[in-house]
BALOBA-1460 file (C-alpha; in Angstrom, 3 decimals):
// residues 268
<rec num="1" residu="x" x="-2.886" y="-34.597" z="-7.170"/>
<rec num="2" residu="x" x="-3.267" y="-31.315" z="-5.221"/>
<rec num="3" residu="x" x="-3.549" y="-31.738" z="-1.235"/>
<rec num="4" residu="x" x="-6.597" y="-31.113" z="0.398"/>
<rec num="5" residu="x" x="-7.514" y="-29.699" z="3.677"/>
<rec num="6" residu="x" x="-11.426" y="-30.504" z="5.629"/>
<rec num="7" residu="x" x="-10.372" y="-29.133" z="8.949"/>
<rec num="8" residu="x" x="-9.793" y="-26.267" z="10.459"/>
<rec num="9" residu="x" x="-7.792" y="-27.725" z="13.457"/>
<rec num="10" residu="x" x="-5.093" y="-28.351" z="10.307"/>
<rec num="11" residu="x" x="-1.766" y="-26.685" z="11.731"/>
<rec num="12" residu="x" x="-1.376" y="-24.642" z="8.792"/>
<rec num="13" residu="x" x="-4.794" y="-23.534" z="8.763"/>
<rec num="14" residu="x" x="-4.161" y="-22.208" z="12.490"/>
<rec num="15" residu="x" x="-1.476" y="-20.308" z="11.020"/>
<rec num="16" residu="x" x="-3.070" y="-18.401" z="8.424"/>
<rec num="17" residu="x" x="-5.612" y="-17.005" z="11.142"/>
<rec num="18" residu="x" x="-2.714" y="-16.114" z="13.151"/>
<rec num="19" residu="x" x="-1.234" y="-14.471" z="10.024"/>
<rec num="20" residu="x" x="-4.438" y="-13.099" z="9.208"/>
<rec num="21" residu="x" x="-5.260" y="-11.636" z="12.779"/>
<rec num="22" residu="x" x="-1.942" y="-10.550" z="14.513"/>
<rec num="23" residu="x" x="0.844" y="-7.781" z="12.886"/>
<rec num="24" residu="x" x="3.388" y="-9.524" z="15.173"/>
<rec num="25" residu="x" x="3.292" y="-12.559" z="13.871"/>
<rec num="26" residu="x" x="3.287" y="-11.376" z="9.827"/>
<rec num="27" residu="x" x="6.330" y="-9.833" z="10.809"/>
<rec num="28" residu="x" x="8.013" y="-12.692" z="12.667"/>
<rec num="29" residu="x" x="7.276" y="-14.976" z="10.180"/>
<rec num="30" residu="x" x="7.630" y="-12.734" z="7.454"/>
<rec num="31" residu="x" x="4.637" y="-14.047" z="6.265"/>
<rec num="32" residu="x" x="1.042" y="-12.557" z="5.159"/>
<rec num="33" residu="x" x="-1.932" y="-13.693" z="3.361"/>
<rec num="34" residu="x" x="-3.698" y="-12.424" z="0.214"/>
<rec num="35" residu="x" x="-6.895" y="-13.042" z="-0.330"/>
<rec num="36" residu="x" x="-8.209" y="-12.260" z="-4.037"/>
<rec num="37" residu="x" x="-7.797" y="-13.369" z="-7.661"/>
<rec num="38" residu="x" x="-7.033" y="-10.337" z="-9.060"/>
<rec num="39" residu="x" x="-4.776" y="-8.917" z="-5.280"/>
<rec num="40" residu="x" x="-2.809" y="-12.542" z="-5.868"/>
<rec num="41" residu="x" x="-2.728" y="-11.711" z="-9.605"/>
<rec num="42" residu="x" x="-0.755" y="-8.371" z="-9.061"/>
<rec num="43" residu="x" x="1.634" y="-9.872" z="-6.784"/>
<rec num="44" residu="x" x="2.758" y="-12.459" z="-8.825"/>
<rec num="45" residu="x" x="2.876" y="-9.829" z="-10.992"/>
<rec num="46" residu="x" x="5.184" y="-7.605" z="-9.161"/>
<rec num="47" residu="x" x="7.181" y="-10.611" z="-8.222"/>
<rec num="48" residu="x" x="5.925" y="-11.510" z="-4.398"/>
<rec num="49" residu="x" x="7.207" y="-14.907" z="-3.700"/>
<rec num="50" residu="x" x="4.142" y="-16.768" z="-3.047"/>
<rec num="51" residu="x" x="4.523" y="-20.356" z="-1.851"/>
<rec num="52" residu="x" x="0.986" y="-21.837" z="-1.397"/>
<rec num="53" residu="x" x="-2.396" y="-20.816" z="-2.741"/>
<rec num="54" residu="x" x="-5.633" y="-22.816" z="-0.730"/>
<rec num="55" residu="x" x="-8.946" y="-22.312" z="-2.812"/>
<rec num="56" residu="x" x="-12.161" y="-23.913" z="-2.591"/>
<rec num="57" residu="x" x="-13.601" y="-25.757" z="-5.465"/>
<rec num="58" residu="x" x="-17.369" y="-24.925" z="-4.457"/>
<rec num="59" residu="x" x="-16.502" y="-21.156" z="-5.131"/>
<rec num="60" residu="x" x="-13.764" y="-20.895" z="-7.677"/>
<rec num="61" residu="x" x="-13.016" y="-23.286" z="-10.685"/>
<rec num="62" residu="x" x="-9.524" y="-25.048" z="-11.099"/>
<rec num="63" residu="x" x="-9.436" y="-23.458" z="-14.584"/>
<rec num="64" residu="x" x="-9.064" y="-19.979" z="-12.857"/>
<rec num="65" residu="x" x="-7.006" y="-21.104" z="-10.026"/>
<rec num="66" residu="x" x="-4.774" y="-22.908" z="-13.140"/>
<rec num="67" residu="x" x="-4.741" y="-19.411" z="-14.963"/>
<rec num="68" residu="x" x="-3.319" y="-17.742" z="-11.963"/>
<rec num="69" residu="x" x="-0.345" y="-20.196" z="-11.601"/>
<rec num="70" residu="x" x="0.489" y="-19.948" z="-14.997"/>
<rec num="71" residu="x" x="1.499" y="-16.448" z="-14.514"/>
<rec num="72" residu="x" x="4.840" y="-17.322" z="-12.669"/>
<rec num="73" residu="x" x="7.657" y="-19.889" z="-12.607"/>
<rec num="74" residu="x" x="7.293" y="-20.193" z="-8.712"/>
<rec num="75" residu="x" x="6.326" y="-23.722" z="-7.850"/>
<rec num="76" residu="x" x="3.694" y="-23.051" z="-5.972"/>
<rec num="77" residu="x" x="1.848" y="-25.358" z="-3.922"/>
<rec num="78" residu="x" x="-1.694" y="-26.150" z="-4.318"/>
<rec num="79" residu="x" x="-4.454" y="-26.648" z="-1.711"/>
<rec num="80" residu="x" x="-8.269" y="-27.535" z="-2.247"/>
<rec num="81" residu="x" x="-10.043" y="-26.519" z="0.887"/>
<rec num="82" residu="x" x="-13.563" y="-27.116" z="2.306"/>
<rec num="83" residu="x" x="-16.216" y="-24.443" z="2.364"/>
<rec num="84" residu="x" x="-16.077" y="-24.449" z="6.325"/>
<rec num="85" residu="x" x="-12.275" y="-24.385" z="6.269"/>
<rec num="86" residu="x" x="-12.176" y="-21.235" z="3.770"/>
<rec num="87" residu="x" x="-15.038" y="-19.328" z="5.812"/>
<rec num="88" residu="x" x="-12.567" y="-19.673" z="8.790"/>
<rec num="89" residu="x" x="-9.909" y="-18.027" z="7.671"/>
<rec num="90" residu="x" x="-11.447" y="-15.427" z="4.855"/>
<rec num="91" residu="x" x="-10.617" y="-12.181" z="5.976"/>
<rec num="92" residu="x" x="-13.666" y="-10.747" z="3.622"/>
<rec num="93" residu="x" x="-17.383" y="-10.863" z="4.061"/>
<rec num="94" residu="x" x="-17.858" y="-11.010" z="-0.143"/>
<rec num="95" residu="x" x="-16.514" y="-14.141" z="-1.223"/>
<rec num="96" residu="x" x="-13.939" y="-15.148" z="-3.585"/>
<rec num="97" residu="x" x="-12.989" y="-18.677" z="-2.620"/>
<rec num="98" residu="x" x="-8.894" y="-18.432" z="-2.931"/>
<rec num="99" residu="x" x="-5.885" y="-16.748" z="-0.566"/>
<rec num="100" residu="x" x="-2.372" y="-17.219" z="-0.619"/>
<rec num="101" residu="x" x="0.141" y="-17.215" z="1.918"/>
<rec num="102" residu="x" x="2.692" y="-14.781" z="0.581"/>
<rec num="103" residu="x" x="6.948" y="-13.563" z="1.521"/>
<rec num="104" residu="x" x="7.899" y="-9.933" z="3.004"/>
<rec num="105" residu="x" x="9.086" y="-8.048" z="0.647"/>
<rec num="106" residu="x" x="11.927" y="-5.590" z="1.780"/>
<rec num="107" residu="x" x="10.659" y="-1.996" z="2.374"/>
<rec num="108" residu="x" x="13.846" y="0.050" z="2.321"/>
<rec num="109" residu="x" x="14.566" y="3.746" z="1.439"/>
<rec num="110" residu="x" x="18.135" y="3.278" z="0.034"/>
<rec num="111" residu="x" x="16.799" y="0.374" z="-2.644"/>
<rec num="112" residu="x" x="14.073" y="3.231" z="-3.998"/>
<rec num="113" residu="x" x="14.580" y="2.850" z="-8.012"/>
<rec num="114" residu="x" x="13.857" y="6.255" z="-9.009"/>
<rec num="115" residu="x" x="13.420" y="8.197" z="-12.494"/>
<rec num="116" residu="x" x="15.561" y="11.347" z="-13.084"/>
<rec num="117" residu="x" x="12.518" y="13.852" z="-12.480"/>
<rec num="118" residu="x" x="10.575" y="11.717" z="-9.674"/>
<rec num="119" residu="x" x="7.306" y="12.616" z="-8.384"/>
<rec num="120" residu="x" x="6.774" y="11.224" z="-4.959"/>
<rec num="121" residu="x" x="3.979" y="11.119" z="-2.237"/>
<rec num="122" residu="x" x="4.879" y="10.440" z="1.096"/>
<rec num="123" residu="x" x="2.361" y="9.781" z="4.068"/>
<rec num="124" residu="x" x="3.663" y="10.482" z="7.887"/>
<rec num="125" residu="x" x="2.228" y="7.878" z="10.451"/>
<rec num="126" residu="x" x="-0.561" y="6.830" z="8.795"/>
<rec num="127" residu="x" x="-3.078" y="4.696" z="10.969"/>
<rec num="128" residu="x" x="-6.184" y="3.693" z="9.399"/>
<rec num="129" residu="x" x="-6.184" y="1.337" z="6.392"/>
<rec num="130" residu="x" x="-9.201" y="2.148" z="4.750"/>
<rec num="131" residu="x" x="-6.945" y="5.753" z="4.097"/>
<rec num="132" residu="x" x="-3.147" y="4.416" z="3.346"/>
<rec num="133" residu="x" x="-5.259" y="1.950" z="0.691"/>
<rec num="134" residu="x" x="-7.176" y="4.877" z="-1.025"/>
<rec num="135" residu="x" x="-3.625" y="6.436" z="-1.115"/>
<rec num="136" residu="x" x="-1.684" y="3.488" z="-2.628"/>
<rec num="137" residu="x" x="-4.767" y="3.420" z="-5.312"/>
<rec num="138" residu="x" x="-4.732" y="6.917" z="-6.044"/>
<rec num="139" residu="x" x="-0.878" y="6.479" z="-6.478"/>
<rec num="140" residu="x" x="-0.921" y="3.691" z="-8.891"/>
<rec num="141" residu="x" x="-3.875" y="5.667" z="-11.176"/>
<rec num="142" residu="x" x="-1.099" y="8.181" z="-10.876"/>
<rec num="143" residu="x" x="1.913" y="6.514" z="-11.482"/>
<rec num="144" residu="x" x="4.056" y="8.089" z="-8.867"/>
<rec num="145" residu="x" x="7.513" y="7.065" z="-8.516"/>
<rec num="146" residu="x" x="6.787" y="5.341" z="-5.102"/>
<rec num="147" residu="x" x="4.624" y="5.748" z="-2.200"/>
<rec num="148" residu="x" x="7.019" y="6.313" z="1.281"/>
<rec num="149" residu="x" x="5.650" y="5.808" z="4.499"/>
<rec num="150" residu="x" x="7.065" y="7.903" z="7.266"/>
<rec num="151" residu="x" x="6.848" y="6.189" z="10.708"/>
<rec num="152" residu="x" x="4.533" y="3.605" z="9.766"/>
<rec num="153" residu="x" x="1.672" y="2.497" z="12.496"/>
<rec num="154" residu="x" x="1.094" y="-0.712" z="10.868"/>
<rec num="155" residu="x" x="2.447" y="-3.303" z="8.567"/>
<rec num="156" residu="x" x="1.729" y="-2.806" z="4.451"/>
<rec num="157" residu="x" x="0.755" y="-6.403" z="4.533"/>
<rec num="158" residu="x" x="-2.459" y="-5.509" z="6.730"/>
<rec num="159" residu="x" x="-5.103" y="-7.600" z="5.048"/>
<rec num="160" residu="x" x="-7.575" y="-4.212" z="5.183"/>
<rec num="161" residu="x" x="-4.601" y="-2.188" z="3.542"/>
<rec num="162" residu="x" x="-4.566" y="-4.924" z="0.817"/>
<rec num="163" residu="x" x="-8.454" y="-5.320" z="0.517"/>
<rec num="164" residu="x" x="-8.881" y="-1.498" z="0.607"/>
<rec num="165" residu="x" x="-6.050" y="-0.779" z="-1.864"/>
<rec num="166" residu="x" x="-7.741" y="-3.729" z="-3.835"/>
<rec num="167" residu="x" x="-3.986" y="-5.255" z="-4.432"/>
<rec num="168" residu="x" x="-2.118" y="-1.279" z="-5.350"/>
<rec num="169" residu="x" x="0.124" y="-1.838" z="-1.741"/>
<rec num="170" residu="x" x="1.690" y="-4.494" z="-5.088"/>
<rec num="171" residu="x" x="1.389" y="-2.374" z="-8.118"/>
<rec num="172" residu="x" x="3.247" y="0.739" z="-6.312"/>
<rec num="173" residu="x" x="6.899" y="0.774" z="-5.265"/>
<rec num="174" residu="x" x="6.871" y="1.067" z="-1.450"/>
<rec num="175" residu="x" x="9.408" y="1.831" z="0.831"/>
<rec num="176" residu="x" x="9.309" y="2.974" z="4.705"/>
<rec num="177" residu="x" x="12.065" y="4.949" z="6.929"/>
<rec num="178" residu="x" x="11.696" y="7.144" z="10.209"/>
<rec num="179" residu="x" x="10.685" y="11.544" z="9.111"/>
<rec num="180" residu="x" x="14.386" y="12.153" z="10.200"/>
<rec num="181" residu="x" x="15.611" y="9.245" z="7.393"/>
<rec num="182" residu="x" x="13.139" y="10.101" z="4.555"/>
<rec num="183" residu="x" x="13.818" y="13.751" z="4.976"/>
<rec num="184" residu="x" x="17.540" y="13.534" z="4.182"/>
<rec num="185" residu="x" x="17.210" y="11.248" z="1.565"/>
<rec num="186" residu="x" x="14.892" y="13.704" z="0.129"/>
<rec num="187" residu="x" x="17.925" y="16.549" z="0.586"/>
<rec num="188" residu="x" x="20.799" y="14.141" z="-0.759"/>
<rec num="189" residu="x" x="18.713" y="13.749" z="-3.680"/>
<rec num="190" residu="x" x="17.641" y="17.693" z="-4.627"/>
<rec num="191" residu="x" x="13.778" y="16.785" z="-4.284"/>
<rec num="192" residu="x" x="11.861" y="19.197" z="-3.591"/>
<rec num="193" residu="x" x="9.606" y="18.649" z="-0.620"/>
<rec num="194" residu="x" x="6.069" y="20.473" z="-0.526"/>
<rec num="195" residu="x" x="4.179" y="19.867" z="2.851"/>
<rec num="196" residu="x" x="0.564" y="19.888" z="3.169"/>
<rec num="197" residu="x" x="-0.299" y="21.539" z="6.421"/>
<rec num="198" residu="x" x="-2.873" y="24.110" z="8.166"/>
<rec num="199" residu="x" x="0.201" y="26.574" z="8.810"/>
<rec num="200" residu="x" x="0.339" y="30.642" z="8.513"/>
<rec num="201" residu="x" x="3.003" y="30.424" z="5.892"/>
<rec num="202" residu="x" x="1.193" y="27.541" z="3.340"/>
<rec num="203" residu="x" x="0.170" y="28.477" z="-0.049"/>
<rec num="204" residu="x" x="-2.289" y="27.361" z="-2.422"/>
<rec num="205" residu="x" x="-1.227" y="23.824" z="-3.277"/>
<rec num="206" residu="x" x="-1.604" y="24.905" z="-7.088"/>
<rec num="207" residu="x" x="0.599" y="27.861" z="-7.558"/>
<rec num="208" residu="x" x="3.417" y="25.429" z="-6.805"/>
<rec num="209" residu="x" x="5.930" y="24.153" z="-9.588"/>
<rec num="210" residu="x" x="5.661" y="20.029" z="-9.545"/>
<rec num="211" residu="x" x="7.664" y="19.986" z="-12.915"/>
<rec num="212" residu="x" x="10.814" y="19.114" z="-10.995"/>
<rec num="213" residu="x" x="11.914" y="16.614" z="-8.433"/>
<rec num="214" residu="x" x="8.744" y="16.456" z="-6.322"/>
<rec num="215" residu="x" x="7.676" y="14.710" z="-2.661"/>
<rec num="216" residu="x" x="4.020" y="15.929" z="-1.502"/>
<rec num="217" residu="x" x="3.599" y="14.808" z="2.331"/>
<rec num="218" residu="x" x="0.342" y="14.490" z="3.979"/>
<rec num="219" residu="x" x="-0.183" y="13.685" z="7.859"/>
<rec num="220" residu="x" x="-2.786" y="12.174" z="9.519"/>
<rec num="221" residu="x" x="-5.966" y="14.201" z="9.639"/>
<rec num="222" residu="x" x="-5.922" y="14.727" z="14.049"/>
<rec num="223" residu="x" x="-2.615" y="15.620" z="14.805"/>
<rec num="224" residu="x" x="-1.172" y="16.765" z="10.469"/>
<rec num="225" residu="x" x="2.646" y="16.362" z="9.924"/>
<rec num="226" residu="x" x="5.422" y="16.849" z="12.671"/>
<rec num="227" residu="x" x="7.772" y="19.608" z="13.329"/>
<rec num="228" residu="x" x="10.167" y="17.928" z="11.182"/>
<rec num="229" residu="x" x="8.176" y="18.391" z="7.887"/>
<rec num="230" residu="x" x="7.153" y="22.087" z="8.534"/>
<rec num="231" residu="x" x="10.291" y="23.533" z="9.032"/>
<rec num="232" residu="x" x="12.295" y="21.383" z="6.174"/>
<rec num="233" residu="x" x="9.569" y="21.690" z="3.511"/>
<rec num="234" residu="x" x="10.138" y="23.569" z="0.416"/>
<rec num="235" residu="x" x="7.373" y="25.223" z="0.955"/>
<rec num="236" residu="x" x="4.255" y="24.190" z="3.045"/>
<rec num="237" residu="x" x="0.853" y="24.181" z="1.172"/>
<rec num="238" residu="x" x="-2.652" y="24.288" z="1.711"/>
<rec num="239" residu="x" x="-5.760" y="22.985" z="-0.110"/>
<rec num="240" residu="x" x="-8.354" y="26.252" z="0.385"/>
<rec num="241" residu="x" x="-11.545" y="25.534" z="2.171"/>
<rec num="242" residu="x" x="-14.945" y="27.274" z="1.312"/>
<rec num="243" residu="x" x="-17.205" y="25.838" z="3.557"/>
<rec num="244" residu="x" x="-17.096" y="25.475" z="7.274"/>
<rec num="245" residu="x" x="-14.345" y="22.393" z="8.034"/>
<rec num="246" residu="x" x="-10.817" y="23.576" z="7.630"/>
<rec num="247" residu="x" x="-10.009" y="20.199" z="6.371"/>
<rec num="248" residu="x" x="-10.736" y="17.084" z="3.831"/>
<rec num="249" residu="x" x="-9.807" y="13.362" z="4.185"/>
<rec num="250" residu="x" x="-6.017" y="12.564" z="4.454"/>
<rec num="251" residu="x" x="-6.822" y="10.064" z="1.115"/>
<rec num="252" residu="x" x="-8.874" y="12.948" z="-0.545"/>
<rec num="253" residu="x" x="-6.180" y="16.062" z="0.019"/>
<rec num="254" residu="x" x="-3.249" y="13.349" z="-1.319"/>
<rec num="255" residu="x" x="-5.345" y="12.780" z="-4.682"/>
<rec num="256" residu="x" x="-6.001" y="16.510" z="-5.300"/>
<rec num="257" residu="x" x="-2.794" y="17.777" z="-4.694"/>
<rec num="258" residu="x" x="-1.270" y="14.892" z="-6.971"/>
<rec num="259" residu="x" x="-3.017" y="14.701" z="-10.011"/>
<rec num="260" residu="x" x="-2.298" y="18.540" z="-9.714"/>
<rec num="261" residu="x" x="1.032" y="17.665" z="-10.315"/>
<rec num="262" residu="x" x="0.226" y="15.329" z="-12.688"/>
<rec num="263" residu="x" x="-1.473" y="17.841" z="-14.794"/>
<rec num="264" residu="x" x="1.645" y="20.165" z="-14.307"/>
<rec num="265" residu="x" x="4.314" y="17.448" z="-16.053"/>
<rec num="266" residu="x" x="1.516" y="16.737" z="-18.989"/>
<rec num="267" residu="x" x="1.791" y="20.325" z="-20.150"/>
<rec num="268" residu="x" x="5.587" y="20.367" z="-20.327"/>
């Protein structure tokens, strides 16, 4: 018989707020919640170690809560919670009536799994979720080789990065290191590195050759990418502008640019 939980004083409902609320504690405890059928779906999916899953019979049925668990051999325990208890700690204003406290996965450069003509993106310092998630979307509709995040501002594990990529920070392979890190990894490797920048010396993103070992870079849309980018980039490229702003949306430049390179590699 699965356990149940009526109160929100419950010790590990306290946690999951704290989870929910506070990077320093996700990454302290290694710990983060996901909050979603289909987001817990494509972890299990992509092999998250998930160790609890709390859902409330007045929103969800067993049978789909039964359906998700069948996806994995994890034993994974099971939690019906009240309707007051899963308002408290829902991150979301729509409701879906199940979350599941989930394990870190390991974010590092060196354990990147990588095809012999890769096509990267990497994103400098981003800092506002509703952006990284359109990226990590527009990367799995791509297919990229992986998504790197230079400098990161925040933890992947965010719940807005995981409700805005609705559950892509899963389906993409993600790793993190420092500029100085990722760019020498880059050079080790032979991929070529094509910057996206406001710069004298950028040229039009689509007279560029993607059909070899590829990283596109974007910055954040105030301050762009650092000196470190701009003077090791292949080349530095530029989406042209017709109207009066001289820029678009960090998400919005990263999707052009890449499914120009996707279009590239289909003619070869």
């Amino acid at each position: 018989m699965n356990k149940q939980i009526t109160s929100i004083q419950n010790p590990l409902i306290k946690e999951i707020i704290q989870l929910q609320e506070k990077s320093r504690n996700r990454k302290k405890k290694g710990l983060f919640i996901i909050e979603g059928y289909r987001e817990i779906t494509l972890a299990l999916k992509s092999d998250y170690q998930i160790d609890t899953i709390l859902f409330c019979e007045d929103i969800i049925s067993n049978d789909i809560v039964s359906n998700i668990v069948n996806l994995t051999v994890q034993k994974i325990e099971i939690i019906i919670i009240s309707k007051e208890v899963y308002q408290k700690i829902a991150h979301r204003k729509t409701t879906e009536g199940i979350l599941a406290l989930a394990s870190f996965k390991k974010l590092v450069l060196n354990d990147l799994i990588i095809s012999k003509n890769p096509l990267f993106l990497i994103a400098e310092a981003p800092e506002k979720p509703g952006n990284l998630g359109a990226i990590l979307r527009t990367a799995d509709a791509a297919n990229l080789d992986a998504v790197i995040i230079a400098n990161p501002k925040t933890d992947l594990y965010n719940p807005n990065i995981i409700r805005s990529s609705v559950g892509c920070v899963f389906t993409n392979q993600i790793v993190t290191g420092t500029t100085e890190e990722i760019i020498d990894y880059l050079k080790q490797n032979k991929i070529n590195i094509y910057a996206a920048a406001l710069k004298e010396d950028s040229i039009n993103y689509t007279t560029i050759d993607y059909s070899k070992p590829s990283a596109i870079v974007v910055g954040t849309e105030a301050t762009g990418l650092s000196t470190g980018w701009l003077q090791n980039a292949t080349r530095n490229i530029i989406i042209p502008m017709e109207g009066e702003i001289d820029s678009l949306n960090v998400s919005v430049s990263a999707a052009i640019i890449i499914f120009e390179a996707k279009r590239q590699r289909k003619l070869i």
